[in-house]
Backbone as a chain_set.jsonl record, in Angstrom:
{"seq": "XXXXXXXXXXXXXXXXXXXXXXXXXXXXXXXXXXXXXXXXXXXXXXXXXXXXXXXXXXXXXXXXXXXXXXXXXXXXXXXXXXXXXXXXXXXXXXXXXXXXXXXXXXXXXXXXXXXXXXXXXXXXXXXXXXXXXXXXXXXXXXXXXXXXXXXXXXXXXXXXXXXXXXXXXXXXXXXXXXXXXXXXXXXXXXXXXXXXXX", "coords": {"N": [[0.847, -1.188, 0.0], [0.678, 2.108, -0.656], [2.179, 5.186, 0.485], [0.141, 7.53, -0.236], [-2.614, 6.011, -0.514], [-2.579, 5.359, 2.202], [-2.531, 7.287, 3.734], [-5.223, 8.36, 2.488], [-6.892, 6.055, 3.107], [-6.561, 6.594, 6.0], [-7.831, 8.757, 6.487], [-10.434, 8.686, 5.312], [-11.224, 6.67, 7.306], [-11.502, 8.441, 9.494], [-13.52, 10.534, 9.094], [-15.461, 7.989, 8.501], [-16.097, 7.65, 11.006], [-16.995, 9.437, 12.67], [-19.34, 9.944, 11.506], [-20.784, 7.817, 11.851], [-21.248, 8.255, 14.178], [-23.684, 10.02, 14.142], [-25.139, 9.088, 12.391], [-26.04, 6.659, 14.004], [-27.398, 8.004, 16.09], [-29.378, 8.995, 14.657], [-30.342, 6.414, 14.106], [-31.219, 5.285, 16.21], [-33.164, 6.99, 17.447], [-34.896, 6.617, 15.693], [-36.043, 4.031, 16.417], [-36.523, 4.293, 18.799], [-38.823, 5.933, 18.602], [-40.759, 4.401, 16.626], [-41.183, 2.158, 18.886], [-42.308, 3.755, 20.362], [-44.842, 4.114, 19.017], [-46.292, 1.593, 18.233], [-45.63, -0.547, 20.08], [-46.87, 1.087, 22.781], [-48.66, 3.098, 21.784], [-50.119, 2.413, 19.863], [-51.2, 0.194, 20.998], [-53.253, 0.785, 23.34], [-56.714, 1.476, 23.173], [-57.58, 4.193, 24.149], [-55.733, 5.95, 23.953], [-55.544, 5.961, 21.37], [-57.908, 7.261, 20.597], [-58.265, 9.781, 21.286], [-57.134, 13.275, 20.896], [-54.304, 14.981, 20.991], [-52.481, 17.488, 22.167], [-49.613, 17.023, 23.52], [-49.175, 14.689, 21.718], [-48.839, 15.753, 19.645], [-47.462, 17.348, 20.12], [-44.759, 15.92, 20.086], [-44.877, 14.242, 17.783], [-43.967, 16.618, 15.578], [-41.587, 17.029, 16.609], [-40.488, 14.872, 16.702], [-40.576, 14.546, 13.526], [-39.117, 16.684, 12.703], [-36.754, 17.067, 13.632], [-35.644, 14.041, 12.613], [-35.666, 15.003, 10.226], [-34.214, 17.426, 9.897], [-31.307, 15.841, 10.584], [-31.511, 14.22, 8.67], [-31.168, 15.885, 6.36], [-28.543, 16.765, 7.121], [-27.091, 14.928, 6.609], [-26.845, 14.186, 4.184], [-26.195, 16.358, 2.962], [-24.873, 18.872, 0.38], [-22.879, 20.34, 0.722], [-19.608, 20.7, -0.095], [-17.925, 22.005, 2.01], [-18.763, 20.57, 4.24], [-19.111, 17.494, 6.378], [-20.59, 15.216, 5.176], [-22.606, 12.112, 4.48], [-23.096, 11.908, 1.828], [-21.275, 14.061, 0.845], [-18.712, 12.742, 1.597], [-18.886, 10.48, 0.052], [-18.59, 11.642, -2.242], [-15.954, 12.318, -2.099], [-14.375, 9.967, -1.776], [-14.758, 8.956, -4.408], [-13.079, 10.406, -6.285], [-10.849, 9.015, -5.485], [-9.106, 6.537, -6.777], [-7.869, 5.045, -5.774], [-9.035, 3.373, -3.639], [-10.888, 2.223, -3.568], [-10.871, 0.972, -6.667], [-11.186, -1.704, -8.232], [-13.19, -3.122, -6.1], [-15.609, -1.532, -6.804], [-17.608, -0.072, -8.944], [-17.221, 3.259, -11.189], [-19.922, 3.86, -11.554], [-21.16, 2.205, -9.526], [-20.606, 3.802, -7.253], [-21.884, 6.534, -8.535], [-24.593, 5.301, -8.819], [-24.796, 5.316, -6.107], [-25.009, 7.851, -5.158], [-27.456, 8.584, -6.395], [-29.11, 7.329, -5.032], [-29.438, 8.04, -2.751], [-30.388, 10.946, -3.572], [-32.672, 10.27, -4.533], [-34.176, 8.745, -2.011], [-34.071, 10.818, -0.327], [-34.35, 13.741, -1.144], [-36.694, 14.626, -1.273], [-37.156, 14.904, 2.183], [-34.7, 16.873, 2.198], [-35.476, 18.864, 0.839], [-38.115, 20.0, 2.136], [-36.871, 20.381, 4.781], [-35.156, 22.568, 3.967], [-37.115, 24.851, 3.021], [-38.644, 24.886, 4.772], [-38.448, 24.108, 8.009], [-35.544, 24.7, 8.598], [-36.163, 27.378, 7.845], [-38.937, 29.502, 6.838], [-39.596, 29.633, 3.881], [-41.323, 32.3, 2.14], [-42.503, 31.319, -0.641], [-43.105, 29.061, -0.313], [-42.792, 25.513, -1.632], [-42.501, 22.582, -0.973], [-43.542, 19.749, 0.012], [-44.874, 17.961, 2.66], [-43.118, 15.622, 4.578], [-43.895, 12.393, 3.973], [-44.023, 9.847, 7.023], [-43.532, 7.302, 6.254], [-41.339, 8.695, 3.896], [-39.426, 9.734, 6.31], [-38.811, 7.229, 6.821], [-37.864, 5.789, 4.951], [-35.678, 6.785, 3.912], [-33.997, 7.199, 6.252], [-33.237, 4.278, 6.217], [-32.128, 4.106, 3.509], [-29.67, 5.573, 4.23], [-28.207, 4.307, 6.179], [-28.153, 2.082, 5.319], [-26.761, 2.614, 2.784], [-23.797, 4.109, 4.23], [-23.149, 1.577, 5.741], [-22.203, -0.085, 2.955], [-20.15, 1.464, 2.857], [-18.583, 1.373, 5.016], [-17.811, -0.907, 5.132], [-16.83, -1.245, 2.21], [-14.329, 0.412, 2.959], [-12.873, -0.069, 5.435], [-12.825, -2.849, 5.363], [-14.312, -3.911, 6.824], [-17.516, -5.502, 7.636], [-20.354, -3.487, 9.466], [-22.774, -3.208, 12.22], [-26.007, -1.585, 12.729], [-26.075, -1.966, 15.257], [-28.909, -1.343, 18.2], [-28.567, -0.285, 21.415], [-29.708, 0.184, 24.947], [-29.564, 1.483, 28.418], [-31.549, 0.406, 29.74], [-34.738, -0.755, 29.55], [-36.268, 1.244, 26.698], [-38.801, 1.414, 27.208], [-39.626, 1.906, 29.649], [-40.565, 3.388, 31.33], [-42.707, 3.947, 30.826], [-44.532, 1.919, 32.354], [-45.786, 2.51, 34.721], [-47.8, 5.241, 36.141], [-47.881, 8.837, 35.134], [-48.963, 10.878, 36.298], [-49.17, 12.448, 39.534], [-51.031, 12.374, 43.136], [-51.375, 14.72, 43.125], [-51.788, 15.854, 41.111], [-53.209, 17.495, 37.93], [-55.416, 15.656, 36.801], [-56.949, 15.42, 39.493], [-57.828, 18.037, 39.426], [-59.683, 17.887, 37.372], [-58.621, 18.553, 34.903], [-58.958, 21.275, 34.129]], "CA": [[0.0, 0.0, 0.0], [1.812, 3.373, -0.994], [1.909, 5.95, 1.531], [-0.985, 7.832, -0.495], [-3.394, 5.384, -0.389], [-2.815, 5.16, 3.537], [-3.061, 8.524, 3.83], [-6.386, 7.918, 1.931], [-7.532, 5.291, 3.927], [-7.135, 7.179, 7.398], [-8.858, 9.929, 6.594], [-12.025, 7.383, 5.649], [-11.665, 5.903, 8.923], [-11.989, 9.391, 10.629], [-14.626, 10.745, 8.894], [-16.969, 7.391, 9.09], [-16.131, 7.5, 12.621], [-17.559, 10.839, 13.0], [-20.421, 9.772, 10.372], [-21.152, 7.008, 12.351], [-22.336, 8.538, 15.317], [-24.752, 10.774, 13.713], [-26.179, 7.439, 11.816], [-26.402, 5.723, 15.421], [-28.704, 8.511, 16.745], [-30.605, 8.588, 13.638], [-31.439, 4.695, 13.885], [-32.018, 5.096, 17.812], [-34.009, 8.033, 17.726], [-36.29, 5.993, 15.11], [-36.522, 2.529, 16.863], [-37.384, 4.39, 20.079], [-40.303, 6.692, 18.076], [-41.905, 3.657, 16.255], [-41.555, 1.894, 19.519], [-43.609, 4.233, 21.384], [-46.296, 3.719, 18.395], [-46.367, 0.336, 18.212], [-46.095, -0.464, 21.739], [-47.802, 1.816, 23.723], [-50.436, 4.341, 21.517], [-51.823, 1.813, 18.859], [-51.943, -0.726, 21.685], [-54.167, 1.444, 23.777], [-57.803, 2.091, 23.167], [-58.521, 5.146, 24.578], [-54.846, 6.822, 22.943], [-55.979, 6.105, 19.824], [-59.24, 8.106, 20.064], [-58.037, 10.743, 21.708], [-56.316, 14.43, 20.727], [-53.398, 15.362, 22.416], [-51.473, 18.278, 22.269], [-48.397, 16.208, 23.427], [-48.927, 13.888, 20.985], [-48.831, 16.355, 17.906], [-45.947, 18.035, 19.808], [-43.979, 14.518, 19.905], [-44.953, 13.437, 16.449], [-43.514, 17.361, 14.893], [-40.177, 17.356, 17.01], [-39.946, 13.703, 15.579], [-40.382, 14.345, 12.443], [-38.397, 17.478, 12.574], [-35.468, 16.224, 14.287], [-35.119, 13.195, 11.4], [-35.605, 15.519, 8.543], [-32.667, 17.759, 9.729], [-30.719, 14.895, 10.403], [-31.568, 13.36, 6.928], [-30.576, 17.033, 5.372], [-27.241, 17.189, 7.475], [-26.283, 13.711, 6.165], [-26.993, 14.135, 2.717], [-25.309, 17.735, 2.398], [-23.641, 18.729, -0.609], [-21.871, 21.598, 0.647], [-18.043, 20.547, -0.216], [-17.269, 22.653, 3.224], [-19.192, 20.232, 5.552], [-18.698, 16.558, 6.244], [-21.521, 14.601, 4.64], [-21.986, 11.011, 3.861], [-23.032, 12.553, 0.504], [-20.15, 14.749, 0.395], [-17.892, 11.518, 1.587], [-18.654, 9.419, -1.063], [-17.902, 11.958, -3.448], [-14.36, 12.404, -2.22], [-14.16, 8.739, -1.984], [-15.061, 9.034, -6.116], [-11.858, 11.195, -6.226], [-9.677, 8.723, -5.215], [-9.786, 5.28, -7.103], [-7.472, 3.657, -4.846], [-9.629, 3.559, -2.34], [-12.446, 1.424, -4.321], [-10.51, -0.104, -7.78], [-11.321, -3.759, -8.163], [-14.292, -3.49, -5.595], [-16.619, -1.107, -6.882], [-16.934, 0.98, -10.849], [-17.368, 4.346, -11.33], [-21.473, 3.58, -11.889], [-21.864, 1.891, -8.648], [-20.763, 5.253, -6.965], [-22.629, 7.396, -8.917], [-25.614, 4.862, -8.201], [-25.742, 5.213, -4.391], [-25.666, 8.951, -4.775], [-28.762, 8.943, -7.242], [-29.973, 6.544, -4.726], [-29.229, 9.207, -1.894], [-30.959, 11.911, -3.691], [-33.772, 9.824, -5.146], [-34.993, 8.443, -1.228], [-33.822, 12.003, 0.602], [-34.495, 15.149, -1.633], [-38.04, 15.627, -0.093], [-36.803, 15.337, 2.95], [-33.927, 17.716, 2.161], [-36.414, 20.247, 0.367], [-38.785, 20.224, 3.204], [-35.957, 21.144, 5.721], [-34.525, 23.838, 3.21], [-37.806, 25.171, 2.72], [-39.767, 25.044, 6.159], [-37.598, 23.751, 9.234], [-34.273, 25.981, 8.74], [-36.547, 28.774, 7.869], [-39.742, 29.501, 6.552], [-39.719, 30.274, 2.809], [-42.673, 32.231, 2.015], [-43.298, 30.859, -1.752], [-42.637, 27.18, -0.074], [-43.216, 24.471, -2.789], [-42.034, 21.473, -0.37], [-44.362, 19.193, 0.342], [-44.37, 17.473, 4.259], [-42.562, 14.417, 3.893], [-44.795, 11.353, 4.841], [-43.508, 8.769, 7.784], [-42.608, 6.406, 4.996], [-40.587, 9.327, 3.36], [-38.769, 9.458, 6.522], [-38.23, 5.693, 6.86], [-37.474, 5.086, 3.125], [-34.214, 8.069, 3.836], [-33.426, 6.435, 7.178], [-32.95, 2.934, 5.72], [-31.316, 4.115, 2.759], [-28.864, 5.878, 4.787], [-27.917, 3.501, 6.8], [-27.402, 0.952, 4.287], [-25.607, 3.217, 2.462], [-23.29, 4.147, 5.316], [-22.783, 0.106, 5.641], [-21.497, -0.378, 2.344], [-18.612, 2.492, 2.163], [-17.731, 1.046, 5.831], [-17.213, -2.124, 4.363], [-15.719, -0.84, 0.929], [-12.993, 1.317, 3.44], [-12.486, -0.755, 6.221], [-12.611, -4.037, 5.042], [-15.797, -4.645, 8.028], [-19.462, -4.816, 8.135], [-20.812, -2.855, 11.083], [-23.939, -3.152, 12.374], [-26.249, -0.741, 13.825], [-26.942, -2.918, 17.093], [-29.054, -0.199, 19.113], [-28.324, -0.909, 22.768], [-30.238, 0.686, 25.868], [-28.959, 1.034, 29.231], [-32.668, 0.234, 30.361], [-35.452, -0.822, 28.339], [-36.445, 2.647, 26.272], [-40.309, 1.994, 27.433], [-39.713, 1.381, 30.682], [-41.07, 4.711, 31.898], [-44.566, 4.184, 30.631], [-44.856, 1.342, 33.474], [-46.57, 3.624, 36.045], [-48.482, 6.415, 36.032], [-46.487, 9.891, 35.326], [-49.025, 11.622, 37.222], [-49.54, 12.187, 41.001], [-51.991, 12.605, 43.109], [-51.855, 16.12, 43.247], [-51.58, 16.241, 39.315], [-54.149, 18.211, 37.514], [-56.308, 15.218, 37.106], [-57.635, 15.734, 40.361], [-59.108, 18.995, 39.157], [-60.544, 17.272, 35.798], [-57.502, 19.445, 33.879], [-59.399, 22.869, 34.123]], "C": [[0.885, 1.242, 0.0], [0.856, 4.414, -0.031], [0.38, 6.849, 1.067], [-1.919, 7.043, -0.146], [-3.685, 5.092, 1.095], [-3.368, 6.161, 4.169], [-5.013, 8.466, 3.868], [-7.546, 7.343, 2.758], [-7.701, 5.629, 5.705], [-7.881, 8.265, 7.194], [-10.431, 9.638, 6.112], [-12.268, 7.542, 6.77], [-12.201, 7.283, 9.495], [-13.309, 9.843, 10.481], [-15.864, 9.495, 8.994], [-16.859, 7.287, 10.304], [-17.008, 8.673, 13.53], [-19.35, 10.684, 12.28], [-21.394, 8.799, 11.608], [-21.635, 7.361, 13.732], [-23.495, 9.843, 15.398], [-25.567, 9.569, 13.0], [-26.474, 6.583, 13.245], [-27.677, 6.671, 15.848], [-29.604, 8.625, 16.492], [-31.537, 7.402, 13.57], [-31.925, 5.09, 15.267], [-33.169, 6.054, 17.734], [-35.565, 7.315, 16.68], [-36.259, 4.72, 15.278], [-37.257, 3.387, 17.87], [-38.907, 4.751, 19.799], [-41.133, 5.614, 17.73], [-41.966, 2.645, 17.596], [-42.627, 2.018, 20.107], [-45.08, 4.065, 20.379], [-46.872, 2.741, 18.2], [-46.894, 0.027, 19.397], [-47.071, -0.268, 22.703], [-48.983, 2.936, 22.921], [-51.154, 3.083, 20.78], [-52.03, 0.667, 19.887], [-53.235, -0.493, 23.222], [-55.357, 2.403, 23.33], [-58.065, 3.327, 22.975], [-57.172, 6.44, 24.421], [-54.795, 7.168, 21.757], [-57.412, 6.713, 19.437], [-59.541, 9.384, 20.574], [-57.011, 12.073, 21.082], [-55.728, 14.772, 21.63], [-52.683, 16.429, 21.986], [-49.852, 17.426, 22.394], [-48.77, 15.413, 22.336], [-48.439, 14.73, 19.748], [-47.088, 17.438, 18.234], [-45.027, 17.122, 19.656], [-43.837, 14.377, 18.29], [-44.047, 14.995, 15.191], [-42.254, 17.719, 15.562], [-39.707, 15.996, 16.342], [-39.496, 13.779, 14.342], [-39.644, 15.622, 11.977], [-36.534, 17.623, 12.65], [-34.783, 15.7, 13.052], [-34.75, 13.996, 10.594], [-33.956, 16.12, 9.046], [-31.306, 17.183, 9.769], [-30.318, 13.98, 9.358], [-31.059, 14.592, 6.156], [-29.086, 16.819, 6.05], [-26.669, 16.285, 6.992], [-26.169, 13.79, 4.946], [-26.95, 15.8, 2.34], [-24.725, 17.389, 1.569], [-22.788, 19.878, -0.416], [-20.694, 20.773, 0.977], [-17.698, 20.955, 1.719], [-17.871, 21.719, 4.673], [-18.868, 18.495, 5.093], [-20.235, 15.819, 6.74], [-21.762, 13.005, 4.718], [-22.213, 11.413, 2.651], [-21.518, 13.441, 0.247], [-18.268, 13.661, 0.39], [-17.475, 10.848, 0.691], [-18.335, 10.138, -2.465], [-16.425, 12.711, -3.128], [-14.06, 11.201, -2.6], [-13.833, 8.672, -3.71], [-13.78, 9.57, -6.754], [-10.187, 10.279, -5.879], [-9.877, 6.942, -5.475], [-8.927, 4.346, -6.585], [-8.156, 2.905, -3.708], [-10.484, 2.294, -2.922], [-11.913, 0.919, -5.983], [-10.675, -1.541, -7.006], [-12.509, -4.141, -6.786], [-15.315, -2.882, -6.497], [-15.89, -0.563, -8.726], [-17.662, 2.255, -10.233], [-19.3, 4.623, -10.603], [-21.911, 3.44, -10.691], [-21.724, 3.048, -7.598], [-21.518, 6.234, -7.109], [-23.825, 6.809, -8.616], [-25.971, 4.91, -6.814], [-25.919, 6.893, -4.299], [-26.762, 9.798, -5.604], [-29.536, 7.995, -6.019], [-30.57, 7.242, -3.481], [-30.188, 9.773, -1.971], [-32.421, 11.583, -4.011], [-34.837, 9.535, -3.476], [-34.963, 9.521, -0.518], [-34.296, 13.389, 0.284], [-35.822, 15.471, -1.043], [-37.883, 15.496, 0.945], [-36.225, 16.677, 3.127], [-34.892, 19.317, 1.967], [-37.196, 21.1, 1.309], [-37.831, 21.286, 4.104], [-35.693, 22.706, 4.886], [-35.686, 24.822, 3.657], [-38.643, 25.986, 4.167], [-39.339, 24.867, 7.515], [-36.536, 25.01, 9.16], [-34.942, 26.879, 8.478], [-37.31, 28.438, 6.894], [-39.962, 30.244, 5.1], [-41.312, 30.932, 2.483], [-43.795, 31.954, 0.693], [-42.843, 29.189, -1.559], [-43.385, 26.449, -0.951], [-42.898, 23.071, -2.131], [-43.382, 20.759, 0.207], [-43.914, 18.3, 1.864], [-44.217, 16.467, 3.894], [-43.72, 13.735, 4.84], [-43.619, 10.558, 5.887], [-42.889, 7.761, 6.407], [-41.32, 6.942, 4.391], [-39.581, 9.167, 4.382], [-38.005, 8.507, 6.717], [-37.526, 5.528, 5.961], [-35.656, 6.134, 3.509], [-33.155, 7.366, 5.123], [-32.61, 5.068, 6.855], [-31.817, 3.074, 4.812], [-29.983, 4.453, 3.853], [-28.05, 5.12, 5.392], [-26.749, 2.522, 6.27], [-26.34, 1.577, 3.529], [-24.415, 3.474, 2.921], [-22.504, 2.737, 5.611], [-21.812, -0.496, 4.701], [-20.469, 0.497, 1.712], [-18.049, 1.69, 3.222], [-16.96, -0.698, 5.602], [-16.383, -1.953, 3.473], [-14.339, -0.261, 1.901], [-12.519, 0.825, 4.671], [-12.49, -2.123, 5.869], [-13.946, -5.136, 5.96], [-16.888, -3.835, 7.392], [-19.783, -4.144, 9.928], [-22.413, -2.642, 10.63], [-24.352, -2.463, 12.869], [-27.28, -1.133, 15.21], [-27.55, -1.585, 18.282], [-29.107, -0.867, 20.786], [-28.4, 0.203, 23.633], [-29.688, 0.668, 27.225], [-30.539, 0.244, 30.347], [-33.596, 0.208, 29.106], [-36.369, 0.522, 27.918], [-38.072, 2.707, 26.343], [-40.616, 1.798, 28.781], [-40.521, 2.432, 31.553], [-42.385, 5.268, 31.634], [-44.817, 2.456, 31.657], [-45.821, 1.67, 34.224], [-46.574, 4.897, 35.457], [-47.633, 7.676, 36.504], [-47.623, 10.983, 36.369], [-49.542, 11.475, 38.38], [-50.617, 12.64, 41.142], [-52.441, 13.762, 43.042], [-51.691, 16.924, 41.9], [-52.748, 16.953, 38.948], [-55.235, 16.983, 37.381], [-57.36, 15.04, 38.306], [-58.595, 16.769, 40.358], [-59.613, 18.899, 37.807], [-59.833, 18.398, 34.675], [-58.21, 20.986, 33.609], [-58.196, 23.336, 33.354]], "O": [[1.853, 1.255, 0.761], [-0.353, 4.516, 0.174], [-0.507, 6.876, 1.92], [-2.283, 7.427, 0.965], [-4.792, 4.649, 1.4], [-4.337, 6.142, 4.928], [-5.793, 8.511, 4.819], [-8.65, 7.814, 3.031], [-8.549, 5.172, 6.472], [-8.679, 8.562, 8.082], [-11.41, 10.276, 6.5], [-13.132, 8.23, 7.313], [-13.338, 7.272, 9.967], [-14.173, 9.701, 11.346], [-16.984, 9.772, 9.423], [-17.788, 6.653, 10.806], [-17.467, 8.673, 14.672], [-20.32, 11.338, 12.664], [-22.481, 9.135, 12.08], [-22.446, 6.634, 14.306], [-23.974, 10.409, 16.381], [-26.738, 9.351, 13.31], [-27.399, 5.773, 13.187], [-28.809, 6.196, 15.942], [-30.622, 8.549, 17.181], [-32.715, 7.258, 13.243], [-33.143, 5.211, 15.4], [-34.249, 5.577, 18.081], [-36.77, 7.466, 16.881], [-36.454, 4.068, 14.253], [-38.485, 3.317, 17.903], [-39.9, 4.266, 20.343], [-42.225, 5.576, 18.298], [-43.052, 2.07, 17.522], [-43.539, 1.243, 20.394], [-46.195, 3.919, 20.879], [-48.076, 2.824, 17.955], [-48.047, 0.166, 19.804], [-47.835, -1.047, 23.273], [-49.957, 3.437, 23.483], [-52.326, 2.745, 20.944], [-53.089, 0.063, 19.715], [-53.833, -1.36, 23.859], [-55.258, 3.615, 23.142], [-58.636, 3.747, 21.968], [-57.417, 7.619, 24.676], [-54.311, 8.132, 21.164], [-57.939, 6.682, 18.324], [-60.596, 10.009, 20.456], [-55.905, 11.637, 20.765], [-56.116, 14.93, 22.787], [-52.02, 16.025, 21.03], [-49.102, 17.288, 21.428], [-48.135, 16.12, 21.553], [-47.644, 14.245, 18.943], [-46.21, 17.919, 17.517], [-44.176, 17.544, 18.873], [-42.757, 14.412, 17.701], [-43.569, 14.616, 14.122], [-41.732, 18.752, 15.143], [-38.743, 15.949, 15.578], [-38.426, 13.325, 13.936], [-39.516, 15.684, 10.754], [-35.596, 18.074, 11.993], [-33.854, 16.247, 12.457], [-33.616, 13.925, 10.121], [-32.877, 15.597, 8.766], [-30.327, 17.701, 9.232], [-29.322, 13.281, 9.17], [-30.427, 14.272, 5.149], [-28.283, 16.667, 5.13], [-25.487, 16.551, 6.772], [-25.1, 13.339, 4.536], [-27.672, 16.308, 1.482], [-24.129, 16.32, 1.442], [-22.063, 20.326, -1.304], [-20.614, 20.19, 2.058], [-17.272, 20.101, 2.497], [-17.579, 22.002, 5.835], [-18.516, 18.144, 3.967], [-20.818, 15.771, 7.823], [-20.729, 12.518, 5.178], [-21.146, 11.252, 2.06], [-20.832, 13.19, -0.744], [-17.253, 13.745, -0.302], [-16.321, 10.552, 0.38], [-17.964, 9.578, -3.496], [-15.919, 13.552, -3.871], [-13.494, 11.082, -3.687], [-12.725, 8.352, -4.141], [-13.473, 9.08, -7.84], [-9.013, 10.638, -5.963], [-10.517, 6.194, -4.736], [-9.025, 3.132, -6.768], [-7.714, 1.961, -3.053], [-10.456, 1.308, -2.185], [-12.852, 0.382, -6.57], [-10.454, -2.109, -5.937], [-12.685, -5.322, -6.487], [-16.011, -3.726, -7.062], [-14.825, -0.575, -9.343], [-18.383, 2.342, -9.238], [-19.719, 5.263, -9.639], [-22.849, 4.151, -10.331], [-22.771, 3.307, -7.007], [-21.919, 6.887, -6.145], [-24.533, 7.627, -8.03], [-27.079, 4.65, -6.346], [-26.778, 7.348, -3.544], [-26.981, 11.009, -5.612], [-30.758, 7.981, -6.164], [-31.75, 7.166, -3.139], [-31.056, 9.663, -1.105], [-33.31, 12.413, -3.822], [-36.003, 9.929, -3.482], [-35.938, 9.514, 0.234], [-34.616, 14.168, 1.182], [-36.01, 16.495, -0.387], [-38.777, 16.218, 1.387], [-36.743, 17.543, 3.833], [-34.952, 20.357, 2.623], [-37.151, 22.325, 1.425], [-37.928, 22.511, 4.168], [-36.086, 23.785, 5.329], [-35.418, 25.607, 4.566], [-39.028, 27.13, 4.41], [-39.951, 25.577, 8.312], [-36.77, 26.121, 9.637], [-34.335, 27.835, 8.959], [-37.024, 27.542, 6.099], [-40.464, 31.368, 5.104], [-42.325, 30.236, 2.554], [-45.014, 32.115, 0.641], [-42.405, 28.39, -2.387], [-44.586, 26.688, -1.075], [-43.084, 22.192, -2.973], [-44.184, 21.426, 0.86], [-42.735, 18.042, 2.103], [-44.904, 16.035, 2.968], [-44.26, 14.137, 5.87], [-42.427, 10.644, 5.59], [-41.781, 7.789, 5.87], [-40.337, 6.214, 4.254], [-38.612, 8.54, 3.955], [-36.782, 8.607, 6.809], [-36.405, 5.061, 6.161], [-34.597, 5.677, 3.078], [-31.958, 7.098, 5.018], [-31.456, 4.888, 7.242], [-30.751, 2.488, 4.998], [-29.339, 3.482, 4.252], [-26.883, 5.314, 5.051], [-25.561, 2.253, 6.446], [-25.175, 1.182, 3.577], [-23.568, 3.12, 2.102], [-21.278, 2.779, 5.713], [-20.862, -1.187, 5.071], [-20.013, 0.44, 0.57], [-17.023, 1.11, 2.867], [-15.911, -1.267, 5.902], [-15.229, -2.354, 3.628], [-13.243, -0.584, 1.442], [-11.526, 1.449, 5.042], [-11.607, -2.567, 6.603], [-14.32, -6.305, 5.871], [-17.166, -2.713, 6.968], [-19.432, -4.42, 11.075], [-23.022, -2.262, 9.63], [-23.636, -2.077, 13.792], [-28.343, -0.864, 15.768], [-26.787, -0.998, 19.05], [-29.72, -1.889, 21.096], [-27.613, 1.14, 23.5], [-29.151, -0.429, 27.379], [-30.419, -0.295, 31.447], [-33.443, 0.807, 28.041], [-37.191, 0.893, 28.756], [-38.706, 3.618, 25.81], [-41.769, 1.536, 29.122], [-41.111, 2.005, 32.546], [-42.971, 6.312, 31.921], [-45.759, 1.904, 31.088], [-46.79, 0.916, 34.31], [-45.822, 5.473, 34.671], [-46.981, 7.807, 37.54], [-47.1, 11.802, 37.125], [-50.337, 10.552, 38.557], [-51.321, 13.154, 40.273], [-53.638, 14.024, 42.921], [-51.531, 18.125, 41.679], [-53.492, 17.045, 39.924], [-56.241, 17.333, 37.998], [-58.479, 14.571, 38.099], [-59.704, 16.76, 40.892], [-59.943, 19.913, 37.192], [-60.47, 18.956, 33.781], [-57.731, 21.706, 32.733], [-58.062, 24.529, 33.082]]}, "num_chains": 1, "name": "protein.A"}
């Protein structure tokens, strides 16, 4: 391996190392969310026929959260450190990826990028970072964010493989189980239910 190519290859490692724990919070932050929907609202009655304020503020920091998370990953500003902007240094340097990958299959994960993420991205541009007032972005659906999540991920998977030579998994691991705190009742007795929430 010629000192370039090592070069090369540590400055991979750093950046998915850095990558990689913005893709960890991304998967955790959406096991815990569809947890709590799964779990605990659609398996209760009388959550599922009810309006909540918390609920609609939960479900728009959720889905606010992801999106900017799905825009910060799939940046193309050159000046910030992307996995989009990654894989097109990576593209830049064909020692890195001769005799695994071609040109094509590069350029295919970042059509594949833009193809499951851009309404995410748009959204954020548009309405999250600031409120355009001829906004044309449409609100991404739950699927939209899943479908960006997944990709990501996977994507993410197969550079750390192509540049390390490993698969890594994203094993999410709790120090306590992440629903453990809907057990018992959050409010006391001297909670507002006592005065029928006036």
């Amino acid at each position: 391996m010629t000192p370039t190519t090592e070069n090369h290859k540590q400055r991979a490692a750093r950046e998915l190392n850095e990558l990689w724990d913005e893709v960890m919070e991304l998967a955790t932050d959406h096991d815990i969310y569809w947890k709590v929907q799964h779990e605990v609202i659609q398996k209760n009655a009388r959550l599922l026929s009810m309006r909540s304020a918390f609920f609609d503020m939960m479900n728009n920091a959720y889905a606010h959260s992801m999106a900017s998370r799905v825009r910060r990953l799939t940046d193309r500003d050159q000046r910030t450190l992307s996995l989009r902007t990654m894989i097109e240094w990576v593209m830049k340097h064909p020692d890195l990826w001769r005799g695994k990958l071609t040109p094509r299959d590069l350029k295919a994960d970042l059509v594949l990028l833009d193809k499951t993420c851009n309404k995410v991205k748009k959204y954020v541009d548009q309405f999250v970072a600031h409120h355009d007032r001829n906004s044309s972005a449409a609100v991404p659906t739950h699927r939209d964010l899943n479908d960006a999540v997944d990709t990501i991920v996977d994507v993410f998977r197969r550079y750390h493989v192509l540049l390390t030579d490993s698969d890594i998994e994203p094993v999410l691991q709790y120090l306590g189980h992440p629903l453990a705190i809907f057990t018992f009742p959050w409010l006391g007795t001297n909670s507002p239910s006592d005065r029928g929430f006036d």
